[in-house]
MARLOFI-655867 format. One record per residue (C-alpha): x, y, z; chain. Coordinates in Angstrom, 1 decimal, always signed. Example, Ala and Ser with C-alpha at 12.3 -4.5 7.8 and 13.67 -1.06 7.14 Angstrom:
# residues 2
<pt <+12.3, -4.5, +7.8>, "A">
<pt <+13.7, -1.1, +7.1>, "A">
# end
This chain:
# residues 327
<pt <+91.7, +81.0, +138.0>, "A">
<pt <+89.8, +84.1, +137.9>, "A">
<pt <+87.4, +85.1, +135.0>, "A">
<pt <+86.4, +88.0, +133.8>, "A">
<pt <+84.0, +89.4, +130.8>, "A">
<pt <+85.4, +91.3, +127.9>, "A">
<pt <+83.1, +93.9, +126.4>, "A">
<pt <+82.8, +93.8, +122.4>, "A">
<pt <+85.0, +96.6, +122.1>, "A">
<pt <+87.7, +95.1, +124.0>, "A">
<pt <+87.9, +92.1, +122.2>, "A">
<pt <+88.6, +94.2, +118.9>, "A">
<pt <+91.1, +96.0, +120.8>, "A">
<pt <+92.5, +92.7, +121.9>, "A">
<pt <+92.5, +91.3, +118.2>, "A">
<pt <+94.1, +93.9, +116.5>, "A">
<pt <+96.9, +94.0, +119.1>, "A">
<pt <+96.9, +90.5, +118.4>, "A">
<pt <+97.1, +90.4, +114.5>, "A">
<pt <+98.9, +94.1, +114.2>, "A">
<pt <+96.0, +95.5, +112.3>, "A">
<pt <+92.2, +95.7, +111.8>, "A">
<pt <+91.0, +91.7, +112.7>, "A">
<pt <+88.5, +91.9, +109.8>, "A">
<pt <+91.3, +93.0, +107.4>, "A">
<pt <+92.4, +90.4, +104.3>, "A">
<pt <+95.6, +90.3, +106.2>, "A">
<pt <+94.6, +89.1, +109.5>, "A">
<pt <+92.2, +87.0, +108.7>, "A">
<pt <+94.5, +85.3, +106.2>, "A">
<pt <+96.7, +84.8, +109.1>, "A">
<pt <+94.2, +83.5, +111.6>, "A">
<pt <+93.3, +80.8, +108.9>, "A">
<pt <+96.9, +79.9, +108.6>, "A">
<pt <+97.6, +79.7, +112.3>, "A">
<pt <+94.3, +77.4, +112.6>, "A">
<pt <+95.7, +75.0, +109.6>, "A">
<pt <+99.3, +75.5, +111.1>, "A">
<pt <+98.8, +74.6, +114.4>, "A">
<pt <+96.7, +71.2, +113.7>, "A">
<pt <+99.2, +70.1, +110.6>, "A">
<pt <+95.6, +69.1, +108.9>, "A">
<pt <+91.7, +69.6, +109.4>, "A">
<pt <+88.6, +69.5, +107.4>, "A">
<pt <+88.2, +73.0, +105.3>, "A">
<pt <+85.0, +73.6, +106.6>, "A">
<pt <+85.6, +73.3, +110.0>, "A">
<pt <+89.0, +75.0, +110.3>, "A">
<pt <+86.5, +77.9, +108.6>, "A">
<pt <+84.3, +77.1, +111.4>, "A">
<pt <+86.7, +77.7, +114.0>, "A">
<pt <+87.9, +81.2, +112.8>, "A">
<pt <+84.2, +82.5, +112.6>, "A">
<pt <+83.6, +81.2, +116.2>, "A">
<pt <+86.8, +82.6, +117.6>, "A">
<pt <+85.9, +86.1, +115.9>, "A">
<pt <+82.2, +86.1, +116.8>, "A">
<pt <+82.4, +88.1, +120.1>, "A">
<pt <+84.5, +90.9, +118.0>, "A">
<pt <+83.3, +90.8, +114.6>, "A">
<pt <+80.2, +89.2, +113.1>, "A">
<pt <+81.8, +88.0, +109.6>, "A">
<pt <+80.2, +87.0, +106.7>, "A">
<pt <+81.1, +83.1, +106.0>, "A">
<pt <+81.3, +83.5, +102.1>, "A">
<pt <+84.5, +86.1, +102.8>, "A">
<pt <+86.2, +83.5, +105.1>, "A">
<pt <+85.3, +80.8, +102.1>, "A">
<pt <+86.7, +83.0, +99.8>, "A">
<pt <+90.0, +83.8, +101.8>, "A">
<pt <+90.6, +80.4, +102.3>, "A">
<pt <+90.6, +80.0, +98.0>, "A">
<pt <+93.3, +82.7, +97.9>, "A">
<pt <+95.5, +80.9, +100.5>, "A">
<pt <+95.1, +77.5, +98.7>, "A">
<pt <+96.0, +79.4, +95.3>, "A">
<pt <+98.8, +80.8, +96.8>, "A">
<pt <+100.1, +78.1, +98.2>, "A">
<pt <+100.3, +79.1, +102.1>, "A">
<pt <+97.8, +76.0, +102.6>, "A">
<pt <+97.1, +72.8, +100.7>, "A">
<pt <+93.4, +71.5, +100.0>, "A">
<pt <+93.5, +67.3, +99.4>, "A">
<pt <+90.4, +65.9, +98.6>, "A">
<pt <+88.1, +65.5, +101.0>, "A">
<pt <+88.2, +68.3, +102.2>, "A">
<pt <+91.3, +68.2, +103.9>, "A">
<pt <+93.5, +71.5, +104.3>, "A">
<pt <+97.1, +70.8, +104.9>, "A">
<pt <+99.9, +73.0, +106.9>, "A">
<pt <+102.9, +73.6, +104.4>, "A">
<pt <+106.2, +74.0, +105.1>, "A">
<pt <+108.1, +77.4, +103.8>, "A">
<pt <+109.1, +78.2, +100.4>, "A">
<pt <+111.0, +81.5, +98.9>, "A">
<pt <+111.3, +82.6, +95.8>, "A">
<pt <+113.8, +85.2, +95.2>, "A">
<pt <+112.7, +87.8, +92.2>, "A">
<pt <+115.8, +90.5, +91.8>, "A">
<pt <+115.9, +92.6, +94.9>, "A">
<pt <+112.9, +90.9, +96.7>, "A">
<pt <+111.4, +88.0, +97.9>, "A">
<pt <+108.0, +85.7, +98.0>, "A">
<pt <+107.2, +83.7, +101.0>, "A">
<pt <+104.8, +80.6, +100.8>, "A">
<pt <+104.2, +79.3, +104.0>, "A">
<pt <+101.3, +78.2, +106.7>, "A">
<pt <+103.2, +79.9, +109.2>, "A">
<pt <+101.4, +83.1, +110.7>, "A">
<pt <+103.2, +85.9, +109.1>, "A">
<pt <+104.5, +87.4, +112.5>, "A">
<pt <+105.6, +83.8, +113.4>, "A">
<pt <+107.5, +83.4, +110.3>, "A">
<pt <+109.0, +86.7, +110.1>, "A">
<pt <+110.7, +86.3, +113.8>, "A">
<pt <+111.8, +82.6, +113.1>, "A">
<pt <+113.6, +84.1, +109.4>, "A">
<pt <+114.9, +87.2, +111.2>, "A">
<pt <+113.7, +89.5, +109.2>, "A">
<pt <+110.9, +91.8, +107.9>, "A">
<pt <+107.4, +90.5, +106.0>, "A">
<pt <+105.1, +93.1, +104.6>, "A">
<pt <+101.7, +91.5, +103.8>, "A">
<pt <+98.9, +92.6, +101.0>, "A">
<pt <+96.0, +90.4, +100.8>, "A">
<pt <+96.9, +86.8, +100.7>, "A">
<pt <+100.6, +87.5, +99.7>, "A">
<pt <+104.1, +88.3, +101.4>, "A">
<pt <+107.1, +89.8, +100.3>, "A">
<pt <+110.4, +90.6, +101.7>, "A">
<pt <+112.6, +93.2, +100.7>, "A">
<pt <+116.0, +92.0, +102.0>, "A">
<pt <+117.2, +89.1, +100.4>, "A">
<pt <+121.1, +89.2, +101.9>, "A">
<pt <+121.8, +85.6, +103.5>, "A">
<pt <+118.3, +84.8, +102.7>, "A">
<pt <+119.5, +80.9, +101.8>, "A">
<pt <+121.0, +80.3, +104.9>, "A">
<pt <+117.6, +82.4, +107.0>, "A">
<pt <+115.3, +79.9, +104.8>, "A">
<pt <+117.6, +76.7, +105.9>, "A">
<pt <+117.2, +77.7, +109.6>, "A">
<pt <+113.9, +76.8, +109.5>, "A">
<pt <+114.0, +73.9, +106.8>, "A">
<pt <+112.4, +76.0, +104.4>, "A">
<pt <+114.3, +75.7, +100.9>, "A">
<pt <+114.6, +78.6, +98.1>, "A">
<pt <+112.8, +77.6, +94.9>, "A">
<pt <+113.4, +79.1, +91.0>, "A">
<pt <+110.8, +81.4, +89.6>, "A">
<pt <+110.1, +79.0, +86.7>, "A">
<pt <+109.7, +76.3, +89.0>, "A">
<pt <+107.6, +77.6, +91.7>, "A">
<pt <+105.3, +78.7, +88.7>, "A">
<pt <+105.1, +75.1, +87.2>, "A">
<pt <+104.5, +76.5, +83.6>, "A">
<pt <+107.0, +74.0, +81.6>, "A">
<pt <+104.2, +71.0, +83.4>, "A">
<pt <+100.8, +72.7, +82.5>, "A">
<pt <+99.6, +72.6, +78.9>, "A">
<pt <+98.0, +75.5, +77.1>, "A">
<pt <+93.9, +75.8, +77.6>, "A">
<pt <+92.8, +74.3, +74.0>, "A">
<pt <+91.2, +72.4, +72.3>, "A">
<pt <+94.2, +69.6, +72.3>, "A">
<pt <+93.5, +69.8, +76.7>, "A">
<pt <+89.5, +69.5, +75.5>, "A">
<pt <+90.4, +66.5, +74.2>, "A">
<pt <+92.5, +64.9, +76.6>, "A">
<pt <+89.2, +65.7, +79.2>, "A">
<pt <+87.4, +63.7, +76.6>, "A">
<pt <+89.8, +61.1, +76.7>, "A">
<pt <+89.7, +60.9, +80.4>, "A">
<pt <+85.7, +60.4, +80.7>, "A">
<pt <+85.8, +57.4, +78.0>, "A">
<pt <+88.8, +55.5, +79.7>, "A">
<pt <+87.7, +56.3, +83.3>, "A">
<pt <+84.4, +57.6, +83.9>, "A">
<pt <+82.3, +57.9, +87.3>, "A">
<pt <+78.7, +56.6, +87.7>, "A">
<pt <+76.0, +59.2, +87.3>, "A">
<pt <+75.3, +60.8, +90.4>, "A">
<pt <+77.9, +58.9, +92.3>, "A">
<pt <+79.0, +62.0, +93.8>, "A">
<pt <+75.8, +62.6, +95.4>, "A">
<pt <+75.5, +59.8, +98.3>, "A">
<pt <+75.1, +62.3, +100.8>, "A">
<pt <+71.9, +64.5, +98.6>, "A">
<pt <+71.3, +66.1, +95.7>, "A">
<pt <+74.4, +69.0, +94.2>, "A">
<pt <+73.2, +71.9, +92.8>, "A">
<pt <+75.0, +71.6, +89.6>, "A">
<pt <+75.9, +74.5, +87.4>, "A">
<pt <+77.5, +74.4, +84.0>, "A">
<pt <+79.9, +76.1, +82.2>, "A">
<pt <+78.1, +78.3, +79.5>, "A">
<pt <+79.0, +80.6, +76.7>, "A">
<pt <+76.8, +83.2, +74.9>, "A">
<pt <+77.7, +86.0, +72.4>, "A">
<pt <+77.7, +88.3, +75.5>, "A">
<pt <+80.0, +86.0, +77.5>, "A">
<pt <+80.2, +83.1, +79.6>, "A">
<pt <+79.2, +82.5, +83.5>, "A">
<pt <+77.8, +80.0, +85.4>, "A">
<pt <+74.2, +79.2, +85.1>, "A">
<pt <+72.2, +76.0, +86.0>, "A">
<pt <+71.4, +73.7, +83.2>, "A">
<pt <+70.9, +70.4, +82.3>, "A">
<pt <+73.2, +70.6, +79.2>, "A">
<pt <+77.1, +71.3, +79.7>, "A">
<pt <+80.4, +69.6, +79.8>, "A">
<pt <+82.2, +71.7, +82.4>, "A">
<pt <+80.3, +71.3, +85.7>, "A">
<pt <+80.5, +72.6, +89.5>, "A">
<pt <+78.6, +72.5, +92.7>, "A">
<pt <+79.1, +73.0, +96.0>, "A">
<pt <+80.3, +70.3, +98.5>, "A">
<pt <+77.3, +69.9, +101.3>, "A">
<pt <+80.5, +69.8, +104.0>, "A">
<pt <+82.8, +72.8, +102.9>, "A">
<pt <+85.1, +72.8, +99.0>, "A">
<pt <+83.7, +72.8, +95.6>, "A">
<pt <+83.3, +69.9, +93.3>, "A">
<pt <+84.6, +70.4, +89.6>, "A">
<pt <+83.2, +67.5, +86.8>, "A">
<pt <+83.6, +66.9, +83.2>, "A">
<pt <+81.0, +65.0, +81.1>, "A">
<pt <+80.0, +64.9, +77.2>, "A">
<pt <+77.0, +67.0, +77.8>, "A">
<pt <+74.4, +66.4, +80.6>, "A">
<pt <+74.6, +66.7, +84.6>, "A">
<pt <+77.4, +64.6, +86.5>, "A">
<pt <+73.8, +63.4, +88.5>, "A">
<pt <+72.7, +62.0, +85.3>, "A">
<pt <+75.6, +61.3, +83.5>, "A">
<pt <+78.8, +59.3, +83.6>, "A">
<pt <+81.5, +61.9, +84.3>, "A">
<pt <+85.4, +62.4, +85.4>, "A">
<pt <+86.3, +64.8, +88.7>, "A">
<pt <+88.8, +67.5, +87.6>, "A">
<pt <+91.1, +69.6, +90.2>, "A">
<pt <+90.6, +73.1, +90.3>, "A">
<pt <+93.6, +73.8, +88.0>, "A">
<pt <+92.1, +71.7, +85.3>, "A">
<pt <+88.5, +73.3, +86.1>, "A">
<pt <+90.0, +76.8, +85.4>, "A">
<pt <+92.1, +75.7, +82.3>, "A">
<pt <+89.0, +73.6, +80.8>, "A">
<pt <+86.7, +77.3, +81.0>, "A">
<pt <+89.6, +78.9, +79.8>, "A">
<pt <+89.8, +76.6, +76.8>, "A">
<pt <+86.1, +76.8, +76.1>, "A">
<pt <+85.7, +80.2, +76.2>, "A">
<pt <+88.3, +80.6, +73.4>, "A">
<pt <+84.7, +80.1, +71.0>, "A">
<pt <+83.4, +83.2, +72.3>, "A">
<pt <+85.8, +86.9, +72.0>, "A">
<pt <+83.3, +88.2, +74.6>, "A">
<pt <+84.5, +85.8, +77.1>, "A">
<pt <+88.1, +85.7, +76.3>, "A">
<pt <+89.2, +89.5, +76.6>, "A">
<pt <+91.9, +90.8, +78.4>, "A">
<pt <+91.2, +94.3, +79.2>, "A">
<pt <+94.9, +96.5, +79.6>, "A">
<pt <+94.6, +100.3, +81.0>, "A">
<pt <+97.6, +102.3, +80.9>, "A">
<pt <+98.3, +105.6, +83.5>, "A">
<pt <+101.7, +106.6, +83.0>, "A">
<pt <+104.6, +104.2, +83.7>, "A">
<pt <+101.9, +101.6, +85.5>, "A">
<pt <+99.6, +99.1, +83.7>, "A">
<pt <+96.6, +98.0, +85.1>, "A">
<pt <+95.2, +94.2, +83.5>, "A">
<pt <+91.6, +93.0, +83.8>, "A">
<pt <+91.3, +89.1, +83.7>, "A">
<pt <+88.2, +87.5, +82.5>, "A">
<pt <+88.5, +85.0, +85.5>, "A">
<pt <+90.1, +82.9, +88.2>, "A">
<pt <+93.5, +81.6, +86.3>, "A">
<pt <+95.0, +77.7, +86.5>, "A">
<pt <+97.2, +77.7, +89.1>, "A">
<pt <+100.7, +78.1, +86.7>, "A">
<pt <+99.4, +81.4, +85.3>, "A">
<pt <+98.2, +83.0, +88.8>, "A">
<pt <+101.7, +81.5, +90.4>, "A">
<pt <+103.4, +83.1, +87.6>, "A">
<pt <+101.6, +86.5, +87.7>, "A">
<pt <+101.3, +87.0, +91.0>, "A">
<pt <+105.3, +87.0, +91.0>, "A">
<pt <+105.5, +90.0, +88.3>, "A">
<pt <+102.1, +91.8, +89.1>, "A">
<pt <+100.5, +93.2, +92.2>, "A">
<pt <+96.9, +92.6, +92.6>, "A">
<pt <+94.7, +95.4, +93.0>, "A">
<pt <+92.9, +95.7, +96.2>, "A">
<pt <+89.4, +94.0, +96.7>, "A">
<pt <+89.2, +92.7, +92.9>, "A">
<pt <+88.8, +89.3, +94.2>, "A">
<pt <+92.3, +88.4, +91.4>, "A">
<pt <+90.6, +89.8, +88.5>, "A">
<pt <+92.5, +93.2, +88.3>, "A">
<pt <+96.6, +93.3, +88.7>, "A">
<pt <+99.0, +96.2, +88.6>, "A">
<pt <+102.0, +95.5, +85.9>, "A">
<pt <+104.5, +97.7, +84.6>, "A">
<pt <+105.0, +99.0, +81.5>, "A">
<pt <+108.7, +97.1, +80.9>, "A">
<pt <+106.9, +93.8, +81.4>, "A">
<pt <+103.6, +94.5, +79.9>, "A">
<pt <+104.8, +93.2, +76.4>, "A">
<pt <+106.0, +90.0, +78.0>, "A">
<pt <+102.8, +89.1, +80.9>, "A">
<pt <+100.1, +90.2, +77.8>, "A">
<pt <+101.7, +87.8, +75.1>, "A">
<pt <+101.9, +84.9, +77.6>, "A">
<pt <+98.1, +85.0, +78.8>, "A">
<pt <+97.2, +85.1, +75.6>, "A">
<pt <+99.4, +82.1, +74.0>, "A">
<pt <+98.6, +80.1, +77.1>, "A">
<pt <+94.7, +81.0, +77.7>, "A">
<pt <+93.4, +82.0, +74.1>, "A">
<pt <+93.1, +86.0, +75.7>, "A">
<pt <+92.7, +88.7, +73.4>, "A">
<pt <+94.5, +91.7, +74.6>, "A">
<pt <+92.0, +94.9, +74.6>, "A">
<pt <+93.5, +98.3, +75.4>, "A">
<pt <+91.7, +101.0, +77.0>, "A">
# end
């Protein structure tokens, strides 16, 4: 076996050929993170991450918090699974059919999956869509994928609203089945940060007073707690999934208008909506298949148009206490 050294410009070269497009484009890396999760079936999150950086390095020096964030987009889309522990699963492939076109949900590298269903993908960021949808059934059966409704892929009918009934149930939770104090921190101290609202808004800030709390996990993934008030390290609290995370600052920002706008532009026969933050899973699911998000906005900013602009405004606000701001 003979080797030989590839220059740094070569191994761009070799990339892009590799990933049809820039390698340090959203759509190439998200595919080299689903080929890594694909190809093992399952792996720890941080070093699948790991893995990706390392097999870019000689090309592209890339910054680890893009990768991180990447990697949330692929879990929220469903292309990979995160079980806890850290633990990202491969899934299998999912369709859902909307009029004359198509979502794919899959950990299948997009190329891959596009030869084995026979038919064109065209990526944007984290998401995939396919135009054709002629014998899509039996293309999706081929590869023991199945076709999923809409409504069901979105998972709205089993999510509740983000109020102050949810609050409640959270509440409910941490007196029948709370955690010891700082039992989440075996392996060191978490930098905690709480939930908090002002008359300006609400972000994350480091406290020692809160009820919605998150940290980051000291090998890869987030951790998400509720308590009644202090710092899961010094206070019985219950873990929450990041769907319940999102739809517990959701429902406490309703207190505050600042924090609970949704800002609508309007240029011609498009719509352009501004989200306050991250959604629960349902919501995004359920936007994501009647919007187009907009370009580096990180799933704050989305493309609608004007025929269902009555329709995606009045359900973010009935579901997430939004107040609907035109500018």
């Amino acid at each position: 076996m003979t080797l030989s050294h590839v220059t740094r410009e070569e191994a761009v070269k070799r990339l892009a050929q590799g990933q049809a497009g820039a390698p340090d484009s959203i759509e190439a890396l998200c595919d080299l993170v689903r080929a890594e999760v694909h190809a093992r079936k399952h792996a720890p999150r941080a070093a699948t991450l790991s893995r990706v950086a390392r097999l870019l390095a000689p090309a592209i020096t890339l910054d680890e918090q893009r990768l991180d964030e990447l990697c949330d987009a692929l879990e929220r889309e469903g292309d990979v699974m995160l079980n806890p522990g850290g633990i990202l699963y491969a899934t299998p492939t999912r369709v859902v059919a909307i009029e004359k076109s198509a979502r794919v949900f899959s950990s299948l590298p997009t190329r891959a999956l596009a030869k084995a269903l026979g038919r064109d993908i065209s990526a944007k960021g984290a998401s995939r869509t396919m135009t054709s949808v002629d014998g899509l059934t039996e293309a999706v059966a081929k590869v023991s994928g199945v076709m999923v409704p809409p409504e069901a892929w979105a998972g709205l009918d089993r999510s509740p609203n983000a109020d102050a009934a949810f609050l409640s149930k959270l509440d409910q939770r941490l007196e029948w089945q709370p955690l010891g104090a700082g039992s989440l921190e075996k392996d060191g101290a978490l930098e905690w940060r709480a939930w908090q609202l002002t008359p300006e808004g609400a972000r994350w800030r480091r406290s020692s007073e809160g009820q919605l709390w998150w940290a980051r996990a000291r090998f890869g993934g987030h951790h998400r707690a509720w308590t009644a008030s202090a710092s899961p390290a010094t206070s019985p609290f219950v873990t929450l999934s990041p769907d319940d995370a999102d739809r517990a600052r959701f429902a406490l920002s309703r207190k505050v208008e600042a924090a609970s706008v949704l800002r609508v532009e309007r240029a011609g026969k498009r719509v352009t909506i501004e989200l306050p933050g991250w959604l629960p899973r349902p919501e995004y699911r359920w936007l994501s298949l009647h919007a187009v998000a907009v370009a580096e906005s990180k799933g704050m900013r989305w493309e609608i148009s004007t025929d269902s602009e009555d329709q995606i405004t009045k359900l973010l606000s009935e579901r997430l206490g939004l107040t609907v701001e035109a500018t």
